[in-house]
Every structure is written in C-alpha cells, then in structure tokens.
C-alpha positions in Angstrom: 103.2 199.3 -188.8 105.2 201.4 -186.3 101.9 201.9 -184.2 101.4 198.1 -183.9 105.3 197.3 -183.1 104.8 200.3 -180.5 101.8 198.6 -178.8 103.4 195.1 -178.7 106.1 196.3 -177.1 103.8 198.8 -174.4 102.4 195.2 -173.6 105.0 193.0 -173.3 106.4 195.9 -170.7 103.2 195.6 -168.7 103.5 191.9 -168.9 106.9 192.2 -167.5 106.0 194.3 -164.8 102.9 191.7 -164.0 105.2 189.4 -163.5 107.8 190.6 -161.5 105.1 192.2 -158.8 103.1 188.4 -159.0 106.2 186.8 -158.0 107.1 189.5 -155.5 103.4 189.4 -153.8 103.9 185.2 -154.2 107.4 185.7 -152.6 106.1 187.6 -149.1 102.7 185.1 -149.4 105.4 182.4 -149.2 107.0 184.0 -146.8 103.9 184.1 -144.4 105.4 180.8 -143.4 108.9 181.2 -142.4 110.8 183.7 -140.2 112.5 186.5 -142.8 114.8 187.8 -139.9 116.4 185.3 -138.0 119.0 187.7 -135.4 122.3 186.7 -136.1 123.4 189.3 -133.1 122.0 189.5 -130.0 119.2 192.1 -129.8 118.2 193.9 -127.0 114.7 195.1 -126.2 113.8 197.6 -123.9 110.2 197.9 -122.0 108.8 196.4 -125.7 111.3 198.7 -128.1 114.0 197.1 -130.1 117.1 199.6 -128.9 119.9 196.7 -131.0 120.6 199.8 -133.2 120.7 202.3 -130.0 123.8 200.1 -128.8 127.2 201.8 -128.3 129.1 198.3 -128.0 128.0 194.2 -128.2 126.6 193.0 -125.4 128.2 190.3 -123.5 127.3 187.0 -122.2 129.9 184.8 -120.0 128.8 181.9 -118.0 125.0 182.7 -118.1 125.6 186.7 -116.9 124.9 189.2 -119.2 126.8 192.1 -119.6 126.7 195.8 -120.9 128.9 198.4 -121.1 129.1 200.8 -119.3 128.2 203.7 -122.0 125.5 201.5 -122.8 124.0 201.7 -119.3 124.3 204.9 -119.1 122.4 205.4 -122.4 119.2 203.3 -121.2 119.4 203.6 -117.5 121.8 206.1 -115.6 123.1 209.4 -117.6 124.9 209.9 -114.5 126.9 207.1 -113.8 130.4 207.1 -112.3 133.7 205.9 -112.0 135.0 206.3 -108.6 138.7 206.0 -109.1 138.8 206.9 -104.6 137.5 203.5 -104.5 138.3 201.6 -107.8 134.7 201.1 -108.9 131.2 202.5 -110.3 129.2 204.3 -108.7 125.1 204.0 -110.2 121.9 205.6 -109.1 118.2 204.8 -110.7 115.3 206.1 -108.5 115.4 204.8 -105.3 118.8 203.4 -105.3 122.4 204.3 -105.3 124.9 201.1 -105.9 128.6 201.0 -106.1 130.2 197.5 -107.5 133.8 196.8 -108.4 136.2 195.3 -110.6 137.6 192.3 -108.5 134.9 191.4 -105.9 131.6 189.6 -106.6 129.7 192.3 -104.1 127.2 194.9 -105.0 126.6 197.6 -102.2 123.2 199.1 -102.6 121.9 202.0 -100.4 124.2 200.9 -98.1 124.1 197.3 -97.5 126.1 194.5 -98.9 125.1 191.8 -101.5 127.0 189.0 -102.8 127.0 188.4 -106.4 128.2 186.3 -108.9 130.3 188.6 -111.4 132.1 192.0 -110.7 132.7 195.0 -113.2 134.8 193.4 -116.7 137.2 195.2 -118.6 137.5 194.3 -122.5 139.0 196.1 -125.0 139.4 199.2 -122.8 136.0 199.0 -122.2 134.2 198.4 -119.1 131.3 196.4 -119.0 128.8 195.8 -116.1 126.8 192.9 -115.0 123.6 194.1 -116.0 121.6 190.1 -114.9 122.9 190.5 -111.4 121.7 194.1 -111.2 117.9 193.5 -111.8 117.3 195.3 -107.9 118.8 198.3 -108.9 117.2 199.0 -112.3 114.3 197.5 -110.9 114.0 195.4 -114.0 112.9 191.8 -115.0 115.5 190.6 -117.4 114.9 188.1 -120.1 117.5 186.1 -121.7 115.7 184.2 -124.9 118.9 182.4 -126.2 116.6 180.3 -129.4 115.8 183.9 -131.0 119.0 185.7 -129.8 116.7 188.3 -127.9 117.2 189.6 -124.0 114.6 191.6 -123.2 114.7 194.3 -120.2 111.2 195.1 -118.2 110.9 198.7 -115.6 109.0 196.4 -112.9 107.1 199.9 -112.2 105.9 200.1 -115.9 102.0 198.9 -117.0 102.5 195.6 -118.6 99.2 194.0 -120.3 99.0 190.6 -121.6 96.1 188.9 -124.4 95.0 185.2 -125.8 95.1 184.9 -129.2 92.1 183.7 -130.7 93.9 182.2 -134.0 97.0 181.1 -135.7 99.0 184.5 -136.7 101.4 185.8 -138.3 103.2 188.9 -137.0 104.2 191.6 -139.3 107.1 193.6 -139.0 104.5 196.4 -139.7 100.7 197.2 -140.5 101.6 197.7 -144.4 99.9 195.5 -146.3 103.2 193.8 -147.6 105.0 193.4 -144.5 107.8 190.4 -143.7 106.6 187.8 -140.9 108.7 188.0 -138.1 107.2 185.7 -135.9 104.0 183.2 -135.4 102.0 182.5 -132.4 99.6 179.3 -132.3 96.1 179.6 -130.9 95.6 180.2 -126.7 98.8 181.4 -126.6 99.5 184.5 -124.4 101.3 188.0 -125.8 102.3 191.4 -124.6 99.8 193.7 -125.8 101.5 197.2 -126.2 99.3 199.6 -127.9 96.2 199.3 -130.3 95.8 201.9 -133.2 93.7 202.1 -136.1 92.7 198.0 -135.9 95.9 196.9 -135.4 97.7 195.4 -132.1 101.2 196.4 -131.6 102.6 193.2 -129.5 105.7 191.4 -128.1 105.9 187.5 -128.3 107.1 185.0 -125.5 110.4 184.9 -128.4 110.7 188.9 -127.9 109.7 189.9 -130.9 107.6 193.1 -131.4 105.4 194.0 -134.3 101.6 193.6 -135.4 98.9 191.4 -135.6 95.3 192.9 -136.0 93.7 194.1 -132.9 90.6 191.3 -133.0 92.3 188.3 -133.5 93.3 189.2 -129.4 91.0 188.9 -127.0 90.5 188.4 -122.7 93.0 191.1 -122.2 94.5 191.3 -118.6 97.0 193.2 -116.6 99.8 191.9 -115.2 101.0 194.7 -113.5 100.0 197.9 -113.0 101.5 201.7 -113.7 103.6 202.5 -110.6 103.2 206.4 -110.3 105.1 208.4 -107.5 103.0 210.0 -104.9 103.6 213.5 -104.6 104.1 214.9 -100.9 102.4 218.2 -101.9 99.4 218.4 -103.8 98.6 221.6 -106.0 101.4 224.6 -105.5 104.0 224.4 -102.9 104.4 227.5 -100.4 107.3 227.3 -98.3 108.7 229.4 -95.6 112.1 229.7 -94.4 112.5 230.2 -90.6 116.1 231.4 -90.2 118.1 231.6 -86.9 121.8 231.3 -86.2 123.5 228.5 -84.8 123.7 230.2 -81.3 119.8 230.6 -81.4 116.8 228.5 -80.9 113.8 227.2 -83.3 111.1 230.1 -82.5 107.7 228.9 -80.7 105.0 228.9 -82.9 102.3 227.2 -80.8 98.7 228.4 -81.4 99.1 229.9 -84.4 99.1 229.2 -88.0 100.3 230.7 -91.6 97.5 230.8 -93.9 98.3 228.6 -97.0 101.9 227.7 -96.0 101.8 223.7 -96.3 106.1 223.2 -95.7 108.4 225.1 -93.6 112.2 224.9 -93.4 113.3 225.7 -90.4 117.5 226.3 -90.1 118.3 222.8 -88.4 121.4 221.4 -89.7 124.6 223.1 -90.8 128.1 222.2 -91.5 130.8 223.2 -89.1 134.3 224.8 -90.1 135.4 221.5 -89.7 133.1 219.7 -92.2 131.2 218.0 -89.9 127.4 217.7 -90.1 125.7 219.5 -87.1 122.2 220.0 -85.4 120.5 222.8 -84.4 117.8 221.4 -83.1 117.1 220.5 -79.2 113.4 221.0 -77.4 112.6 224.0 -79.1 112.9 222.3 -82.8 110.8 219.1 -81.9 108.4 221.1 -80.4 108.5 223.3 -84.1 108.1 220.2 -86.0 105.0 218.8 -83.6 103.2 222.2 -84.2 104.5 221.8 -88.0 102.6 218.1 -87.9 100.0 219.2 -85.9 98.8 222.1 -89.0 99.3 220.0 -91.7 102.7 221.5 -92.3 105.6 219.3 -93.9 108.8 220.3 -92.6 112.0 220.3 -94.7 115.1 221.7 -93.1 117.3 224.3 -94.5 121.1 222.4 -94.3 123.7 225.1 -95.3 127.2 225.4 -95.5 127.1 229.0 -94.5 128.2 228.2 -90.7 132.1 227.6 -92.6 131.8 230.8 -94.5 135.2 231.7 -94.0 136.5 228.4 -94.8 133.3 227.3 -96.8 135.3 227.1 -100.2 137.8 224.7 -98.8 135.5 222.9 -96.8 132.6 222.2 -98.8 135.3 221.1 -101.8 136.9 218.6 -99.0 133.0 217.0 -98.4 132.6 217.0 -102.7 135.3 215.9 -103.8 135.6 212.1 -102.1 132.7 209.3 -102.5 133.2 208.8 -98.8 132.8 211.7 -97.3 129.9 212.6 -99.7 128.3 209.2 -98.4 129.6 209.9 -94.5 127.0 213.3 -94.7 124.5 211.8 -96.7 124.1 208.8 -93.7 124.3 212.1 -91.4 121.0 213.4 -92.8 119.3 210.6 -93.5 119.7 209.7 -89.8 118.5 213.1 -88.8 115.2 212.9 -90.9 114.6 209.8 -89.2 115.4 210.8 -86.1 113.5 214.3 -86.1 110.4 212.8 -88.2 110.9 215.3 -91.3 109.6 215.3 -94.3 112.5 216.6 -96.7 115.5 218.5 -96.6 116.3 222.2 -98.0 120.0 222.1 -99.5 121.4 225.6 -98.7 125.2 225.6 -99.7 126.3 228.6 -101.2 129.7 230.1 -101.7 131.5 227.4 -103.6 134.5 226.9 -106.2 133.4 226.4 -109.6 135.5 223.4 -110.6 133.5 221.9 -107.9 130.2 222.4 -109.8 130.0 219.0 -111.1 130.9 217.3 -108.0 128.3 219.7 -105.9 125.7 217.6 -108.5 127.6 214.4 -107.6 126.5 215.2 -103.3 122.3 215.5 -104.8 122.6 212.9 -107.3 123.8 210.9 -104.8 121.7 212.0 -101.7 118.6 212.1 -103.4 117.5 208.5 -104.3 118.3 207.7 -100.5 116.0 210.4 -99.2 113.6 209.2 -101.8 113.7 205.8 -100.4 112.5 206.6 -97.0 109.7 209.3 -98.5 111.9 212.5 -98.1 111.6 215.0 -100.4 115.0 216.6 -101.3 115.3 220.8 -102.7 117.8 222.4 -103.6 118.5 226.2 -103.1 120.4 227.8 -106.2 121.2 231.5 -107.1 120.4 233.2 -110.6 122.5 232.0 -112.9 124.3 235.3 -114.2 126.5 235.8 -111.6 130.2 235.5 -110.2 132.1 232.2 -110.0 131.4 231.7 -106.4 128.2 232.3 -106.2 126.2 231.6 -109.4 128.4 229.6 -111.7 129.0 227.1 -109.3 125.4 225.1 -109.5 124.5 222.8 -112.7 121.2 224.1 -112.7 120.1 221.5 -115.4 121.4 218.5 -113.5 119.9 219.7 -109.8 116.8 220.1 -111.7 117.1 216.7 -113.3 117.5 215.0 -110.1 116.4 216.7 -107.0 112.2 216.5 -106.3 112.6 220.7 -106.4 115.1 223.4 -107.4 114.5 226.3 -105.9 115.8 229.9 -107.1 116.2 232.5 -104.4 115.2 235.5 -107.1 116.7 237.9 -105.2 119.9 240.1 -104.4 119.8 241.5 -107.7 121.4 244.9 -106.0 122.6 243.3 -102.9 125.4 243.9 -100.2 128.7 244.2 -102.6 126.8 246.0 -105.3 129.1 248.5 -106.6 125.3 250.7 -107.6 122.2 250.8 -105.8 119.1 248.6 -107.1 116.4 246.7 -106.8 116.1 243.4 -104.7 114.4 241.6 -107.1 113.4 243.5 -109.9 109.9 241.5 -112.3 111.9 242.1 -115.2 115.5 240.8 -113.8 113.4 236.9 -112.3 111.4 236.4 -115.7 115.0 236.8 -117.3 116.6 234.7 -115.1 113.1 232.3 -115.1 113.4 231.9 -118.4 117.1 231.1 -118.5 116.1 228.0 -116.0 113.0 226.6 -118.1 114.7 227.4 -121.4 118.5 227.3 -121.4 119.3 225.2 -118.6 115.8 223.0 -119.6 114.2 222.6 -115.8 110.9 221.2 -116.4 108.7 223.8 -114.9 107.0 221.4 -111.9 109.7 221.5 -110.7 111.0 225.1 -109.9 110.1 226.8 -107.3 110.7 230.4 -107.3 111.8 232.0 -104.0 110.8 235.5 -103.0 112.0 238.1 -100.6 110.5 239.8 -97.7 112.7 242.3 -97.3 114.1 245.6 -99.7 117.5 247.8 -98.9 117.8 251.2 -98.1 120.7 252.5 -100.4 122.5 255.5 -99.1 125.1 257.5 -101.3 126.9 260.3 -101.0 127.5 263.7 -102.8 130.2 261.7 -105.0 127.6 258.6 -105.8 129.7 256.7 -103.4 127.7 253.9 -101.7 127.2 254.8 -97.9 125.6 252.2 -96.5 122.4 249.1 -97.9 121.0 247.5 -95.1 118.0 245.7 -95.4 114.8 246.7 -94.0 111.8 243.8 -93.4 109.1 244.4 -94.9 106.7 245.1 -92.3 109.1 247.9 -91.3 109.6 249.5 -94.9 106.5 252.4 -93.9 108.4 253.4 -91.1 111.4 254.1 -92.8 110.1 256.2 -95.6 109.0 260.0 -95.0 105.8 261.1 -94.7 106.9 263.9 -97.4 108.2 261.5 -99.7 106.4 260.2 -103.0 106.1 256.8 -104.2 106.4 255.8 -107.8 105.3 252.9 -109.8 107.6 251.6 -111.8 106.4 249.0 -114.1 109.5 247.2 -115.6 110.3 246.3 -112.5 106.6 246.3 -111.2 107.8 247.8 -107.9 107.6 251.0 -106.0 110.2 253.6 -105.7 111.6 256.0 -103.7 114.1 259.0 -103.7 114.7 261.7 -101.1 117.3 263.6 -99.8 118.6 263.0 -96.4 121.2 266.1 -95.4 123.9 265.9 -98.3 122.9 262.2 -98.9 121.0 260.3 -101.1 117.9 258.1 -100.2 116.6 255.2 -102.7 114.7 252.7 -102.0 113.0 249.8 -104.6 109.8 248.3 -102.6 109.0 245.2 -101.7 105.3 245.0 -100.8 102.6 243.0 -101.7 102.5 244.3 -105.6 105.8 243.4 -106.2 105.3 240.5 -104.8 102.0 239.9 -106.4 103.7 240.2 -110.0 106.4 237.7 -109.0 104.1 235.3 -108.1 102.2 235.9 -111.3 105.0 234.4 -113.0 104.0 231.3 -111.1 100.8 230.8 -112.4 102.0 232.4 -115.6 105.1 229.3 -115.9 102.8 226.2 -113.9 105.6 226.5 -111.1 106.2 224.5 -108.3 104.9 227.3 -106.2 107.0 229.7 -104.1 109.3 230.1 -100.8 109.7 233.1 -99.1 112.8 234.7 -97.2 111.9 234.9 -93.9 109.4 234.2 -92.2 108.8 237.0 -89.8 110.0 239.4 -92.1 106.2 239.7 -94.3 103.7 242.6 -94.0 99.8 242.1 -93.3 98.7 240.5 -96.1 101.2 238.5 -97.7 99.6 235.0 -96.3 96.4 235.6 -98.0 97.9 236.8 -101.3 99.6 233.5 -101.8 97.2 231.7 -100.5 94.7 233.7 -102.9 96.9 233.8 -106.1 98.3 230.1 -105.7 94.9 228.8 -104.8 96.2 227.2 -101.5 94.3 225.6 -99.2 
C-alpha cells in the first residue's frame, strides 16, 4: 500500500514538472512573436557591442544632439582627455586629430582650424558632458540615433563593416541557446550587419540596432561596405637608426657618396630649444644637402629635437613650454612647419633633464604632438632613459603613456656607470638593459613593436686613485678603444655583462675599462630578436668600429 501511494505521488511530481517546462517552452514559442526587451533607457552600441552597462552616466539628448559625458568618452574613445582650465575647455585627441571645444561657444577647433557647431561642452549635475553628434570628424565615427528602439549606435569609419540579405522571415535570438528570447525580427530582402559567423550561427546587428543571432544560412549575397583601414607603417621589418650629433655652433656633416649598410632612418641634431624656450633650427645648406643624400639612399630622416641647448635653464624652461596648452601648441606648429619645410619624415624627441611633477604634462607635449605629425605622415619617437634613476633624469618620463601614444619609444640603454658615477662601471652592461627591458614590456606594459632599444658606440676609461677616488671617465669611441689599451694588458670575458674587461695599472693609478665592441653589442641586439623589438639606434654615428654596419644589418636581417 505504501509502495503504490509512493509511486502516485513520484508521478504526479513528474506530471508537475511536465507541465511547468510545456508551458515554459509554449511561453518562449509564444514569444517568437513579440519583442521580450523593449529598452526603456537609451542604449548605446559601439562598433556592433552593447556597451549600455559599460556607461558611467545617462546619456543625453537636447534638441536632436546627443551628448556624453565626459568620463564616458574617455572610456570608449580618449583615456587621455583634458580639461584645460588655461583656456576654459577640453582638450581631445583620437588618431589623427587633436580638438579643443568649450563651454560657451558653438566652435570646435580641430588640428588647428575652426568649425562652427551647434552645441558647446554642458555642465549637469557637476558633470560635464560633450557633444558627442557634432563630433563625428574627430572620432571619425558614423553616429546613429534610432529613437523607435531607444538605441544610438556609434561606427570607427576605419573599421570593416559587412552587410547580408536575408533569405527569410527571422527571428533574432538574444543567443544561439536553443531557448533564447527574440529580440528583434527582420522580414525577407531586408539588409543586416553581419559581424561574425561561428559554429552555424550569424552574429548580426539590425537596421533597429539590435545585435544577436540568427543562423548563418538563412543570410546570403554578403557584401562589404567598407573596408579595414590599416596604418601603413613607414619602416618595414626592424628599424636601425643612427643619431648624427653636432652642436649648435656646427654644421650637418657631408655624407655624399657613401652609404651605411642596413641603416634605413637617421636623426640628424636639427632642431633645439633655446634658453629662451624658443624653437630653433640647425639646419642651413649643409642639412638639406644631408636630407637629399638621406632621400637619395632610401634613408628616412627623423630629427633629433632636444632641450639640451637650455641645460642650464632646461628645468625651468622646458616646465614653462609644458605646463600651458599654448605654448605646447605654439612648438608643436614650430615642428610641424619644419617637417614640411625640410621634407622629413619624423621627429626624434630628445628632452632630458626635467622636473618630475612635470612628468604628466611632458606626456601632455606627445599626446598632443603626435596625432598632428601623424596627420601629415610623420612618424613621432621619443628618447627616454632607464627607468631606475634620479628624479631629473629617469623619473621624469611616463614610460607607459609615451609608449601608448608615440609611433616609437626609444631607450638609450646606456650610462649605466656614466659621468657622475660615484664607482666606475660598465656603459651598458647585458644584464643591467634586459633588467631595465623588461621593466618597459612588463611593468610599464610597452607593447614590444614598439620599443626601440638604443645602443652605445662608445665605453669610458675610469681612472682611480690609490684611495679608490675617481680621477677621471672620459669616453673613448669605439673605433679608438684598441689604441687606448696596452699591448701588455689582458682582456677578460665577462659573461653577465657579456662584455670585455680590462684592468691595469697606470703609475699609482688605476685603469678599468668595460668594452664596447661588436660582442657586446652583438648580445644587446640579441635582446632584439629575443623581445620582437622595434629594432635599434645607435649613439653616434661616427663613433662605431669596422663592422658594426654589417652586424645589424646581419642580426636584424636588414636590407
């Protein structure tokens, strides 16, 4: 008798259960028909990805222009915007552009030139919002505003965008499960955004922005409307650049009818900035004649612009130029008018000695400079020191943002001993760059086509006394380093540092010297290959031994 009451009630459970998953399967059939989630906010989609939740505040719409806040921009399409309080507005780079726009006037100023507008910068609720629909040219977006499904939808104009008929009535699922909510229909012939295919189903995006699935044969005459706009590169394969150093008082050297095996840019020192701040050539007959022969081997030429001319006053100055939006923008017109002028190809930012606090607005001058040059097809490097030293010299640079933003970053790996070393060292030591190498791919998060690593051509000759006192550590090139050393005295590997070395006596002093020659510089550039580097730049041409061309060009693969 138990057993039986048992079974009946086993069966009137499964009957229950029968039921309840009938009438939920009947409910989502049902619901094949009708829209389950009608937006009662306004969502935002983003190059076909839903990005409502991503939000940081409600977007806005007054009088047909869309607005969103600021925090929000700078969440989809600027991390570095602005606020230039110098000027009372924001200051917004993407690309190729740089645009400033206010809070009163209807005017958007974008690389330079003016554009009437129909809204400004709004302020609500202590929050500033932005007039995203009248900044389509900046963001270089197509913007969407579908007011019957409460969806805007935002397009990157230089993004692949593919379109297919449908061949049927459909339904599309908010996913490919197989009980999945309908979240919108398209009728037969009608067009859709076709973003991915997977396993038999089509990802799309309806003309009413909404994205989800339908399967992948019910599409069919699949077209692009636009295509995948990729930049060109300047330099193809690794990058080996040369610096070609002379003061201000000195002249661009003659290079005619000869070549460098497997350099492809060369940075000449053209442009510098005086004690005053102001932006200065170095150019004259003797530079365009450098750049011709530069042209004329298939050279690109970037630059080298320094600060070091106001070394004395450099701190003070370079803070001066930082520091305001319009004297950052006065020097950025300065070289942009000078690559034109001199028919470059880049520009080699060489500012060193500078105050800390100033770090972040040292990233403002590139983040700022760059998309200009980019516009016009300059490339824009940056030089920057190791990143474990003094306040001046090292912790000034943001490493990670310089990265971010300028084409190249380049770390002059050397002066690990150098002239106010309170010990004698190595130059560049292999141990001391893959520490520091590491600390720029790793901690500061530099992707690695983008670094290149700078090398020296030249070792010091440390002299100490009977005390250890440091005498004197000039430098010595290294075509000259053989001369220097005594016939009598022995050279020893040393394979931390991957480097020769050398110790002798010279009357009561003593004699050390770490090597720079082609081995140590062989195992530097290893870490090229080793990391899929930019490629390399060497301090200074003139400076290099026999050989040193055809290593690069041999380890690198160069042309």
């Amino acid at each position: 008798m138990e057993k039986e009451k048992k079974k009946k009630v086993i069966k009137k459970a499964f009957l229950g259960i029968l039921i309840v998953i009938i009438l939920i399967f009947a409910g989502f059939i049902a619901n094949d028909f009708i829209i389950l989630d009608n937006n009662k906010t306004t969502n935002l989609v983003i190059n076909n990805r839903n990005v409502t939740e991503n939000l940081k505040n409600d977007i806005l719409i007054e009088d047909d222009i869309i607005y969103l806040s600021k925090a929000d921009v700078a969440n989809f399409f600027d991390k570095y915007i602005y606020d230039d309080k110098e000027n009372n507005q924001i200051v917004t780079t993407y690309d190729k552009k740089i645009a400033t726009i206010g809070f009163d006037e209807n005017i958007i100023r974008i690389n330079g030139s003016q554009k009437n507008i129909y809204a400004h910068v709004i302020v609500k609720d202590n929050i500033e919002y932005l007039p995203i629909s009248e900044m389509k040219d900046v963001y270089n977006i197509d913007i969407e505003n579908i007011e019957n499904t409460k969806v805007i939808t935002m397009d990157s104009l230089d993004r692949e965008q593919r379109r297919a008929i449908v061949s049927s009535d459909l339904s599309v699922k908010s996913s490919t499960n197989f009980i999945a909510k309908t979240i919108d229909r398209i009728k037969k012939g009608n067009s859709v955004i076709v973003i991915s295919t997977n396993d038999g189903y089509a990802r799309i995006r309806t003309d009413n922005g909404k994205v989800g699935y339908v399967k992948a044969n019910k599409l069919e005459n699949e077209y692009s409307v636009r295509e995948e706009m990729e930049a060109e590169k300047q330099i193809e394969g690794k990058i080996n650049l040369t610096w070609e150093y002379y003061s201000t008082s000195g002249s661009a050297p003659d290079r005619s009818g000869t070549t460098i095996d497997g350099v492809n840019v060369v940075s000449p020192a053209f442009f510098y900035l005086d004690s005053n701040g102001k932006f200065r050539e170095n150019v004259g007959t003797s530079g365009e004649a450098y750049v011709s022969w530069a042209h004329e081997n298939g050279y690109k030429v970037w630059p080298m612009f320094s600060n070091a001319e106001a070394t004395k006053k450099s701190l003070e100055v370079t803070s001066n130029i930082v520091n305001s939006f319009n004297k950052r923008q006065d020097l950025i017109e300065d070289i942009i008018k000078a690559c034109a002028k001199y028919n470059l190809d880049g520009i080699n930012i060489d500012f060193e000695n500078m105050k800390q606090e100033d770090k972040d607005m040292f990233s403002r001058f590139i983040i700022e400079l760059t998309p200009r040059l980019k516009e016009l097809g300059f490339v824009t490097s940056v030089d920057v020191t190791a990143p474990d030293g003094g306040e001046t010299w090292s912790m000034c640079f943001d490493r990670h943002v310089i990265g971010d933003v300028a084409d190249y970053i380049v770390f002059m790996a050397y002066d690990e001993y150098g002239v106010s070393s309170t010990k004698p060292g190595t130059t560049a030591g292999y141990n001391w760059v893959q520490l520091n190498l590491n600390k720029f791919l790793q901690t500061e998060d530099i992707d690695a086509d983008k670094i290149i690593l700078g090398v020296p051509f030249y070792t010091r000759v440390w002299t100490t006394n009977s005390n250890g006192n440091i005498v004197s550590n000039p430098t010595v090139d290294m075509k000259n380093i053989n001369g220097v050393i005594p016939n009598n005295a022995q050279k020893t590997w040393d394979e931390e540092l991957k480097q020769n070395y050398v110790e002798y006596t010279d009357g009561a002093n003593k004699k050390q010297i770490w090597v720079e020659d082609l081995e140590s510089l062989k195992a530097k550039v290893s870490l090229i290959v080793e990391n899929k580097l930019a490629g390399v730049a060497s301090w200074q041409k003139g400076m290099e031994s026999d050989g040193v061309w055809k290593m690069f060009q041999q380890e690198l693969e160069l042309k």
